[in-house]
N, C-alpha and C positions, 0 to 999 in steps of 0.2 A: 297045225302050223304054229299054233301059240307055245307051246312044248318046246317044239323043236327048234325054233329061234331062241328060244330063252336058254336053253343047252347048248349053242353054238356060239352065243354072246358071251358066254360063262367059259368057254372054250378058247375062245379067240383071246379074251381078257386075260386067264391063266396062259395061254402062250405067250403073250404077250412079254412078260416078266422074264422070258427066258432071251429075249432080247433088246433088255434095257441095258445099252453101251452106253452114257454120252457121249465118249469119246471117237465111237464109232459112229459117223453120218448113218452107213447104211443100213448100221444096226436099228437105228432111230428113221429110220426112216419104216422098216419093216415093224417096229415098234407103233408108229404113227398108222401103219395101215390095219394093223392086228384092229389097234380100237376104233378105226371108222366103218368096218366090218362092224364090229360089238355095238356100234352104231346103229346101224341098220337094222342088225338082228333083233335092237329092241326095240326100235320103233315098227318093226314086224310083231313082234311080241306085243305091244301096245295096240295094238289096230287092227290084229290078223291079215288075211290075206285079201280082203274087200270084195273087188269085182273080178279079179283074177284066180279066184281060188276054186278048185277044180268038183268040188264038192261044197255049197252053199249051206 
């Protein structure tokens, strides 16, 4: 789990930059969700999957 969030964080970050518009709302908007994704993904990477995780 810890892998594969940490290459998805890494992923979603580098898309990211391909939609940095300011001038575009909805580009920035899509920019805003790239990295709360990248969010996630590392505080998944940080913690692993806990009590949910299908293989303990």
């Amino acid at each position: 789990m810890r892998p594969v969030a940490l290459l998805l964080a890494l992923y979603c970050a580098v898309t990211s930059l391909f939609h940095y518009i300011p001038a575009d709302p909805w580009q920035m908007s899509i920019f805003v969700k790239n990295w709360a994704i990248a969010g996630g993904c590392l505080v998944l990477a940080a913690h692993g999957a806990g009590r949910y995780a299908l293989r303990p």
